[in-house]
PDB file of N, CA, C and O in Angstrom:
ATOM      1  N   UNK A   1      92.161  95.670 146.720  1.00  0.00           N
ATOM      2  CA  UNK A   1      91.214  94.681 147.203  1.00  0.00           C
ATOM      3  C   UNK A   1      89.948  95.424 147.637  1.00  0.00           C
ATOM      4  O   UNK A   1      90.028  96.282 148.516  1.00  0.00           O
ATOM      5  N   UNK A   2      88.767  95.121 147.045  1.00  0.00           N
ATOM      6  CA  UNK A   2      87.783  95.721 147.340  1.00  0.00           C
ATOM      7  C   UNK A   2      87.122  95.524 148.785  1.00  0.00           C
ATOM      8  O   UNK A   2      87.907  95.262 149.696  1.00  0.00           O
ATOM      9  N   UNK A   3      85.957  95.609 149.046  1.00  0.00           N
ATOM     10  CA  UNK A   3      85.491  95.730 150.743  1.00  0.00           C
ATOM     11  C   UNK A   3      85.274  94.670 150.807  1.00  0.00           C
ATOM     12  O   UNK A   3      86.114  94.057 151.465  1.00  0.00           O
ATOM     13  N   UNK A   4      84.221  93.890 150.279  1.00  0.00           N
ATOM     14  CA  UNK A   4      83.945  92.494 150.305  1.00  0.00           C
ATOM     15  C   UNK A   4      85.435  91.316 150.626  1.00  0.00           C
ATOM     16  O   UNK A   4      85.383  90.482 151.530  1.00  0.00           O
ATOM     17  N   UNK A   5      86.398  91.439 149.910  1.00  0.00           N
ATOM     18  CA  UNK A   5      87.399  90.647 149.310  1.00  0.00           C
ATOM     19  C   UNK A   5      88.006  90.990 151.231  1.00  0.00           C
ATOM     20  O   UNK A   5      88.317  90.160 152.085  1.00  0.00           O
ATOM     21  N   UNK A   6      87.980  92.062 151.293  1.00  0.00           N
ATOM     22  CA  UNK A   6      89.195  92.170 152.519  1.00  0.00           C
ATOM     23  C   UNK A   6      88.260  91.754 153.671  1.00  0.00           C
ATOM     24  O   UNK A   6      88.844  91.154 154.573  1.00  0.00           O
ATOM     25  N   UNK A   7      87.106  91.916 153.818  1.00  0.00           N
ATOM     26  CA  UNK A   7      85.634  91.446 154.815  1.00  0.00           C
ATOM     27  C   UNK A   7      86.401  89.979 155.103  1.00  0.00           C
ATOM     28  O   UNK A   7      87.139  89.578 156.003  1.00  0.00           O
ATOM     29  N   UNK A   8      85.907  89.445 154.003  1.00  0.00           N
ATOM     30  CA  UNK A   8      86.086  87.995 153.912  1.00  0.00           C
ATOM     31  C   UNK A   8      87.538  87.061 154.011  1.00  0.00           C
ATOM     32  O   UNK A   8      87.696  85.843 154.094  1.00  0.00           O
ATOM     33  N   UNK A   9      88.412  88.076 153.967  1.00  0.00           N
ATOM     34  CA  UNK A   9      89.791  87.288 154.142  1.00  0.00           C
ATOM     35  C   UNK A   9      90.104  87.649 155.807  1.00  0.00           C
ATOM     36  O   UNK A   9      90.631  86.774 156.494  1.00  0.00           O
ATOM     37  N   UNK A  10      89.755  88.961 156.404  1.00  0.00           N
ATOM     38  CA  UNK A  10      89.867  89.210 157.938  1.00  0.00           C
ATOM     39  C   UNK A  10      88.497  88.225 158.318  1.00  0.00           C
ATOM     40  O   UNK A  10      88.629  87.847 159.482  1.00  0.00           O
ATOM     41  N   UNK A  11      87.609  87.852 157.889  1.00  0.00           N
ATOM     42  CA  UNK A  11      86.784  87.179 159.059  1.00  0.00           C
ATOM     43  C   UNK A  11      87.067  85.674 158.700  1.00  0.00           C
ATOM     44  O   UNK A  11      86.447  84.863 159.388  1.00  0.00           O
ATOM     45  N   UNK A  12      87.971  85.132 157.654  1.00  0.00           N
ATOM     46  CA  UNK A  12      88.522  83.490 157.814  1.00  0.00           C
ATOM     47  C   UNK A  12      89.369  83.555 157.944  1.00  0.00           C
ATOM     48  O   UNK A  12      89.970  82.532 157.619  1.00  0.00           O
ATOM     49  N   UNK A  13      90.378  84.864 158.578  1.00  0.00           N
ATOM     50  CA  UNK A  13      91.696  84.723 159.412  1.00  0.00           C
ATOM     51  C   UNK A  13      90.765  84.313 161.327  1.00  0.00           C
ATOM     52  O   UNK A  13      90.815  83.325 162.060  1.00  0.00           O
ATOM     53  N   UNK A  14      90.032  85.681 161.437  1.00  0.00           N
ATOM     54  CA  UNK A  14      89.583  85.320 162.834  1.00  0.00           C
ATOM     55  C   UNK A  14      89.058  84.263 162.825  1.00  0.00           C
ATOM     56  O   UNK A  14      89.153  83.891 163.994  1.00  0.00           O
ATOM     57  N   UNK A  15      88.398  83.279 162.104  1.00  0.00           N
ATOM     58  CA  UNK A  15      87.718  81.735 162.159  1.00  0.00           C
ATOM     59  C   UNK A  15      88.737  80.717 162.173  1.00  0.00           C
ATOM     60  O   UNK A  15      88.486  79.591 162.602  1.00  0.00           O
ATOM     61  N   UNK A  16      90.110  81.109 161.636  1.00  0.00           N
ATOM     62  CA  UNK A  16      90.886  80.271 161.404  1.00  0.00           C
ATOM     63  C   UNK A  16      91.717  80.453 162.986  1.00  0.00           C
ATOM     64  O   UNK A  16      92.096  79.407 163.513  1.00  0.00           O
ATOM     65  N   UNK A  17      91.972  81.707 163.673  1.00  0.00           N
ATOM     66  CA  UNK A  17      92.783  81.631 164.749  1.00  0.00           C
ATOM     67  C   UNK A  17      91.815  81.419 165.930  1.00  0.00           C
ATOM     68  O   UNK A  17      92.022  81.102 167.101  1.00  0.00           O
ATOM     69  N   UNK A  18      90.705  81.695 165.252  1.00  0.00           N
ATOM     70  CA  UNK A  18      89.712  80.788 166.619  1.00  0.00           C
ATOM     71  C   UNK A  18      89.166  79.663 166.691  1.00  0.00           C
ATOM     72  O   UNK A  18      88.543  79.372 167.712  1.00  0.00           O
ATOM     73  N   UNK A  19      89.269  78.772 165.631  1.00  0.00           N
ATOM     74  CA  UNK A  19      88.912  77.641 165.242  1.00  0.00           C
ATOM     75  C   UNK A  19      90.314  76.709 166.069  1.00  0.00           C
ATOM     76  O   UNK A  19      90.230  75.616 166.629  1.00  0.00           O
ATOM     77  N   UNK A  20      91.509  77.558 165.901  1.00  0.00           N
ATOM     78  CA  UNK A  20      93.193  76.646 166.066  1.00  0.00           C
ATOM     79  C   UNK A  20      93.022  76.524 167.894  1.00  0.00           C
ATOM     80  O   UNK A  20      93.541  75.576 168.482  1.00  0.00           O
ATOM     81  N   UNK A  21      92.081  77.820 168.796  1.00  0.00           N
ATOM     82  CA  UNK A  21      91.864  77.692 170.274  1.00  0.00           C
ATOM     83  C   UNK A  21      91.157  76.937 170.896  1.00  0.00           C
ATOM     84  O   UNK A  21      91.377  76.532 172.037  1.00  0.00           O
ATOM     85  N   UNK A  22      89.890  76.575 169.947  1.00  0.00           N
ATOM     86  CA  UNK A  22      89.267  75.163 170.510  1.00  0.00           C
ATOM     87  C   UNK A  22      87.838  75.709 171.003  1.00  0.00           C
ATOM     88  O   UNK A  22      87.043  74.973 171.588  1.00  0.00           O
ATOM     89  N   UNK A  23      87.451  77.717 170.581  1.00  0.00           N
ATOM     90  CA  UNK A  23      86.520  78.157 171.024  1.00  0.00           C
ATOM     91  C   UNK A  23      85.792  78.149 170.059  1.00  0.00           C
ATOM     92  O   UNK A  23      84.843  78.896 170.297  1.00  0.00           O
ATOM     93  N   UNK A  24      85.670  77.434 168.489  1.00  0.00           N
ATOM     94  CA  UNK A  24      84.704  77.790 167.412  1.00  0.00           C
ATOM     95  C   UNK A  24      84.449  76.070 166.842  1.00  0.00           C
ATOM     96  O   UNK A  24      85.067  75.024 167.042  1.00  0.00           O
ATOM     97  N   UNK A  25      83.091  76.466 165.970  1.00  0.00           N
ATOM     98  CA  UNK A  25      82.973  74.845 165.414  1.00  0.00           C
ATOM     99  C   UNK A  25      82.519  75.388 164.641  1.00  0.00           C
ATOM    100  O   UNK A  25      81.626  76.232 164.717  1.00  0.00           O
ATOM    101  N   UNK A  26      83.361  74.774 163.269  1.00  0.00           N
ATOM    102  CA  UNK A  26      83.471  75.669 162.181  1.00  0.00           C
ATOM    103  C   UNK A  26      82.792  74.094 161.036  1.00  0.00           C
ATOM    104  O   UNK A  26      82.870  72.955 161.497  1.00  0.00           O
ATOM    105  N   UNK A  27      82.208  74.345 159.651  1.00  0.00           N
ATOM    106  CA  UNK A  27      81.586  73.775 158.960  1.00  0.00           C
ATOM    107  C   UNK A  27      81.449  73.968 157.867  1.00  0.00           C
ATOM    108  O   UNK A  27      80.415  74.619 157.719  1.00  0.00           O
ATOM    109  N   UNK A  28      82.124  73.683 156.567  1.00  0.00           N
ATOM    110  CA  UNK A  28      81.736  73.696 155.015  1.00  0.00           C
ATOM    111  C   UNK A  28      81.485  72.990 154.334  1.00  0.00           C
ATOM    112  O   UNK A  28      82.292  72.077 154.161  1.00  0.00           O
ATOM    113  N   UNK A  29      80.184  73.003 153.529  1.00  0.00           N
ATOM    114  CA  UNK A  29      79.784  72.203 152.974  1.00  0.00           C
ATOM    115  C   UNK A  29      79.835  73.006 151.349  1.00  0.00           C
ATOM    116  O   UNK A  29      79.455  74.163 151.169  1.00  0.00           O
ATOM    117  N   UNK A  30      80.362  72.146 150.320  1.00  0.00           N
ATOM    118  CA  UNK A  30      80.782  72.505 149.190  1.00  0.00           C
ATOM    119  C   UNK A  30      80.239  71.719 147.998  1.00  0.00           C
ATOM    120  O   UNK A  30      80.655  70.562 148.051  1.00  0.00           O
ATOM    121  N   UNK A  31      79.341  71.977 146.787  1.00  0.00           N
ATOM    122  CA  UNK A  31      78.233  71.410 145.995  1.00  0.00           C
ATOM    123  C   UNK A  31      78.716  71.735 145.329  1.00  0.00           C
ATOM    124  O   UNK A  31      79.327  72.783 145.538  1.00  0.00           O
ATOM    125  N   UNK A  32      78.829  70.955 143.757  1.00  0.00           N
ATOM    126  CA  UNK A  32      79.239  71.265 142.668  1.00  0.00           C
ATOM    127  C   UNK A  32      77.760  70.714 142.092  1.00  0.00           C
ATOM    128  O   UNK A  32      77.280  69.655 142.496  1.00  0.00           O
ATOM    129  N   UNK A  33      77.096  71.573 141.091  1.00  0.00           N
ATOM    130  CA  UNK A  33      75.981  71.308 140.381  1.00  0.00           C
ATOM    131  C   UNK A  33      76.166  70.341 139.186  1.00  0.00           C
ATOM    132  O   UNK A  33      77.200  70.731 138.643  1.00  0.00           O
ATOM    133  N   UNK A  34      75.724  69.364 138.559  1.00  0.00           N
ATOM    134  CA  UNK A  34      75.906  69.106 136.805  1.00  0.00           C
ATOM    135  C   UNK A  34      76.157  70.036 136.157  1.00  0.00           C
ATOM    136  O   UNK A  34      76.866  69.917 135.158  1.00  0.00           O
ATOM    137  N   UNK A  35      75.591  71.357 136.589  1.00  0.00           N
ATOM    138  CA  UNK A  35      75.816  72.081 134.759  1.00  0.00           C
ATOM    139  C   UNK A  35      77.154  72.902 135.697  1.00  0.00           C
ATOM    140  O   UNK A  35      77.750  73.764 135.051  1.00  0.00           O
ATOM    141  N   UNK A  36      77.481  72.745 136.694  1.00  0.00           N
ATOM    142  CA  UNK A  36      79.135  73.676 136.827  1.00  0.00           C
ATOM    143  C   UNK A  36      79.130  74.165 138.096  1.00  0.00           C
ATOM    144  O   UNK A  36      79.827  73.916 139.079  1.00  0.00           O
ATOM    145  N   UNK A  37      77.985  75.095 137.848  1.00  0.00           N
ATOM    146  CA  UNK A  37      78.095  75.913 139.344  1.00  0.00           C
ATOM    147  C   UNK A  37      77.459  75.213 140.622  1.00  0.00           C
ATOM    148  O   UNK A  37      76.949  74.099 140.735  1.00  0.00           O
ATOM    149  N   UNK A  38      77.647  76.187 141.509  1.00  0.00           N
ATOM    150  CA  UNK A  38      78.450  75.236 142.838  1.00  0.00           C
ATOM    151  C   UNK A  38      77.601  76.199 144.015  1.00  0.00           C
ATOM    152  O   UNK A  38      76.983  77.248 143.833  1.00  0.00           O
ATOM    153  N   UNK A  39      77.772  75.599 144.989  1.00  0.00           N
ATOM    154  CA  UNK A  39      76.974  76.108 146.010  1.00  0.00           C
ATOM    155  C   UNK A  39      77.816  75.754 147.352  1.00  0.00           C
ATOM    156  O   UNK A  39      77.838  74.605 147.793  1.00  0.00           O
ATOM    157  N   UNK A  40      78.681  77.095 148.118  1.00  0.00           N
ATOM    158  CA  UNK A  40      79.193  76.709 149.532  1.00  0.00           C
ATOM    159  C   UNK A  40      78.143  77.182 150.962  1.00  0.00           C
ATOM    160  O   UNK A  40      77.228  78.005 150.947  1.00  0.00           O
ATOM    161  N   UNK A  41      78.457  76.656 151.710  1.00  0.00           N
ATOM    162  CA  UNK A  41      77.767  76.915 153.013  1.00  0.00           C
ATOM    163  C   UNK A  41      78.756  76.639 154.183  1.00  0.00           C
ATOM    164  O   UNK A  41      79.402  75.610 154.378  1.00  0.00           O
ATOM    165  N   UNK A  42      78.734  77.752 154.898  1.00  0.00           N
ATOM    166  CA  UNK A  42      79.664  78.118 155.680  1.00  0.00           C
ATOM    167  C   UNK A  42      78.495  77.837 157.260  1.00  0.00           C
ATOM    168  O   UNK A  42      77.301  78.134 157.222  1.00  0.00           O
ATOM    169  N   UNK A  43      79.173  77.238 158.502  1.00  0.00           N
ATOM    170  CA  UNK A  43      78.412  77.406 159.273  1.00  0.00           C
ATOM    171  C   UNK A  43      79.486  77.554 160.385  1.00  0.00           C
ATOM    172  O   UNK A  43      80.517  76.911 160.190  1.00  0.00           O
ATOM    173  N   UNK A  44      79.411  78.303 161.530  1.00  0.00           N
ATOM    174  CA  UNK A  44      80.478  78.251 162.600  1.00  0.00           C
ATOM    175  C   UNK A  44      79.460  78.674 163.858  1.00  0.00           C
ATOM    176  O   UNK A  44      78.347  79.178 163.708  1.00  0.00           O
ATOM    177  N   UNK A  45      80.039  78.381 165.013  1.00  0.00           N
ATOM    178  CA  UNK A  45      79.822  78.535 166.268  1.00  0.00           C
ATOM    179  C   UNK A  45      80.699  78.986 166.982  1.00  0.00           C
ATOM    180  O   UNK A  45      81.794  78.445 167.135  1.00  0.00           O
ATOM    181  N   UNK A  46      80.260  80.264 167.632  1.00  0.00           N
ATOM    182  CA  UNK A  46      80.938  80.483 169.019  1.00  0.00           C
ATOM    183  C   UNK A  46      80.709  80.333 170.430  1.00  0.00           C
ATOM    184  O   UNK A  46      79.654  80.443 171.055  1.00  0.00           O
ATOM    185  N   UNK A  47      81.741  80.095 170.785  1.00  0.00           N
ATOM    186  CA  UNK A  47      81.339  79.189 172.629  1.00  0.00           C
ATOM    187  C   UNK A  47      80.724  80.637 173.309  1.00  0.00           C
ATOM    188  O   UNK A  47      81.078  81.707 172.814  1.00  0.00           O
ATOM    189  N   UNK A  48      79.837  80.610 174.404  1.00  0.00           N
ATOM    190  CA  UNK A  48      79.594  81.688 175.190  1.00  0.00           C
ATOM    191  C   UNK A  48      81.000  82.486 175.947  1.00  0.00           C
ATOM    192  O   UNK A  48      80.708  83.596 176.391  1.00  0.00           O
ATOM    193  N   UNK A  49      81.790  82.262 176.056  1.00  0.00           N
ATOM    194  CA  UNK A  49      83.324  82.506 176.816  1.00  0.00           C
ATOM    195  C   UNK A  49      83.922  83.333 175.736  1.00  0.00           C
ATOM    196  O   UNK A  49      84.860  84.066 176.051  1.00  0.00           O
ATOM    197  N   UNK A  50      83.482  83.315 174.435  1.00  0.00           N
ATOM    198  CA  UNK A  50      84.664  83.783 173.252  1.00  0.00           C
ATOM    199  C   UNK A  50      83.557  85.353 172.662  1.00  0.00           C
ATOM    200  O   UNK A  50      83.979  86.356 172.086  1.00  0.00           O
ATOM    201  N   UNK A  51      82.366  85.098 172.998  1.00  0.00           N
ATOM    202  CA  UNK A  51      81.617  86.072 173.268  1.00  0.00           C
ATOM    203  C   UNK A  51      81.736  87.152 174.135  1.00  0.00           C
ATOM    204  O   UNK A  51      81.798  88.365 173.929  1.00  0.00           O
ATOM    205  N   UNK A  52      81.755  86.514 175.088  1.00  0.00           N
ATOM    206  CA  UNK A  52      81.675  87.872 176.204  1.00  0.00           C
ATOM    207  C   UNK A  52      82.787  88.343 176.134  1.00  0.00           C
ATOM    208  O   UNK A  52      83.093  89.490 176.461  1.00  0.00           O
ATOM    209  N   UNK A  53      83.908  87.036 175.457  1.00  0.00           N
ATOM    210  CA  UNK A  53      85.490  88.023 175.996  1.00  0.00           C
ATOM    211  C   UNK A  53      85.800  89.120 174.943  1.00  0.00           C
ATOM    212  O   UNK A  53      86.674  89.985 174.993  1.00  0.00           O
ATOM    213  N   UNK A  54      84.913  88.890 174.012  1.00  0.00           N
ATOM    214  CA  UNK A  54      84.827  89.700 172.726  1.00  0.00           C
ATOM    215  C   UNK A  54      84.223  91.142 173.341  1.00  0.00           C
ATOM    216  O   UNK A  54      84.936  92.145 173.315  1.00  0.00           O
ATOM    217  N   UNK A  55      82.883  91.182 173.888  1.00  0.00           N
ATOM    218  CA  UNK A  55      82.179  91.984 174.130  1.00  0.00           C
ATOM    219  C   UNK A  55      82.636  93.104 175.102  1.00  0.00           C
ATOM    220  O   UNK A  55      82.466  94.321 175.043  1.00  0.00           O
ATOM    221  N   UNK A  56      83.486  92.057 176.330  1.00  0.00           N
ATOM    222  CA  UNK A  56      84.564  93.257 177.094  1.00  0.00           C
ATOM    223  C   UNK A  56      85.431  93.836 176.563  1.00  0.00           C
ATOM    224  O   UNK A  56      85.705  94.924 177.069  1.00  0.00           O
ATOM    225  N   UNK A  57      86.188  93.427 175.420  1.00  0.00           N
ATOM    226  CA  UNK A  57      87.010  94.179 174.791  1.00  0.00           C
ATOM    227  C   UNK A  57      86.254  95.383 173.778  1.00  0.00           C
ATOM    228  O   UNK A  57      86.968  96.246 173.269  1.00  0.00           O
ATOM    229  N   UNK A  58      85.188  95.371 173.601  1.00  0.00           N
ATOM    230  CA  UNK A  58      84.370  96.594 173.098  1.00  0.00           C
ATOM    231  C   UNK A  58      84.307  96.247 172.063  1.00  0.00           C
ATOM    232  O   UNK A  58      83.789  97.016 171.253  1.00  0.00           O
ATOM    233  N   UNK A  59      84.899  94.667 171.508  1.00  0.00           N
ATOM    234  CA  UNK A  59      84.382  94.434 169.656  1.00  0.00           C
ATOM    235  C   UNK A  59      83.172  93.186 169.902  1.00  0.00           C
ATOM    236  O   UNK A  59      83.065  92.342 170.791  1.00  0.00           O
ATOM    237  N   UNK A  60      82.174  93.544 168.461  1.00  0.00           N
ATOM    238  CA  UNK A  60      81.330  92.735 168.543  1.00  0.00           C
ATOM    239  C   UNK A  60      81.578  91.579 167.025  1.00  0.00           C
ATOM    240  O   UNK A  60      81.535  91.945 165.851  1.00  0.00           O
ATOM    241  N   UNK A  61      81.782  90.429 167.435  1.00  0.00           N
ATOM    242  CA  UNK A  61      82.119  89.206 166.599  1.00  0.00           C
ATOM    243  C   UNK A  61      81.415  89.212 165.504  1.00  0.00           C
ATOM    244  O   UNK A  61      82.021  88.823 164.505  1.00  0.00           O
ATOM    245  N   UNK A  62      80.113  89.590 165.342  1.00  0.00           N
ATOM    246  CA  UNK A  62      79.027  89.756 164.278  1.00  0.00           C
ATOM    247  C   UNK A  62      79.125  90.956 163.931  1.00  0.00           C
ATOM    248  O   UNK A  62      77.941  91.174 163.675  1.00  0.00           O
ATOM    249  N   UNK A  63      79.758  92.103 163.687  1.00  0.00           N
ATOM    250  CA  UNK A  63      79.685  93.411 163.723  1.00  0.00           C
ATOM    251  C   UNK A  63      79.742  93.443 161.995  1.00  0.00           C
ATOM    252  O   UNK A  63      78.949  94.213 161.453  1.00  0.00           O
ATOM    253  N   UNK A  64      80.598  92.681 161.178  1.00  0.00           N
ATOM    254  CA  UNK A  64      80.576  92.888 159.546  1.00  0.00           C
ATOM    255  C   UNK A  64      79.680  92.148 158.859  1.00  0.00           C
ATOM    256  O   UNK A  64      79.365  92.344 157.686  1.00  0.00           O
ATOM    257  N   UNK A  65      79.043  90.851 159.942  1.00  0.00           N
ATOM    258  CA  UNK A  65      78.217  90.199 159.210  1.00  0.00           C
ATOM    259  C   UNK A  65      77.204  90.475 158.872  1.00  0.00           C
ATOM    260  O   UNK A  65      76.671  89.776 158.010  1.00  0.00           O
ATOM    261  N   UNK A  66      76.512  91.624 159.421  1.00  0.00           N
ATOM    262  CA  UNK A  66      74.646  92.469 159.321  1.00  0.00           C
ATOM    263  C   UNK A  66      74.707  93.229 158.228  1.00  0.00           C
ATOM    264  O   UNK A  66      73.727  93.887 157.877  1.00  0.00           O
TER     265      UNK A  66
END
């Protein structure tokens, strides 16, 4: 599994077990064009509480997304 592939399956595990706590507001919007291709958009939120508790533990939530 390349870098991308494993990026993206660990950061919609953490969206998915933080989405199940009630600290994220999570959003997809999914387009299929006429000629085929398709267009997703991903949007999520984190509460200020799921932040900082992130930040004391020394990981930063945005750290793979830059």
């Amino acid at each position: 599994m390349n870098r991308f592939a494993k990026s993206f399956v660990i950061t919609g595990l953490m969206l998915l077990a933080t989405a199940l706590t009630g600290c994220i507001k999570y959003k997809q919007v999914t387009t299929v064009m006429p000629d085929g291709s398709g267009k997703i958009e991903l949007s999520f939120a984190l509460s200020e509480q799921m932040i900082a508790m992130s930040k004391e533990q020394g990981q930063d939530p945005f750290e793979e997304m830059s």
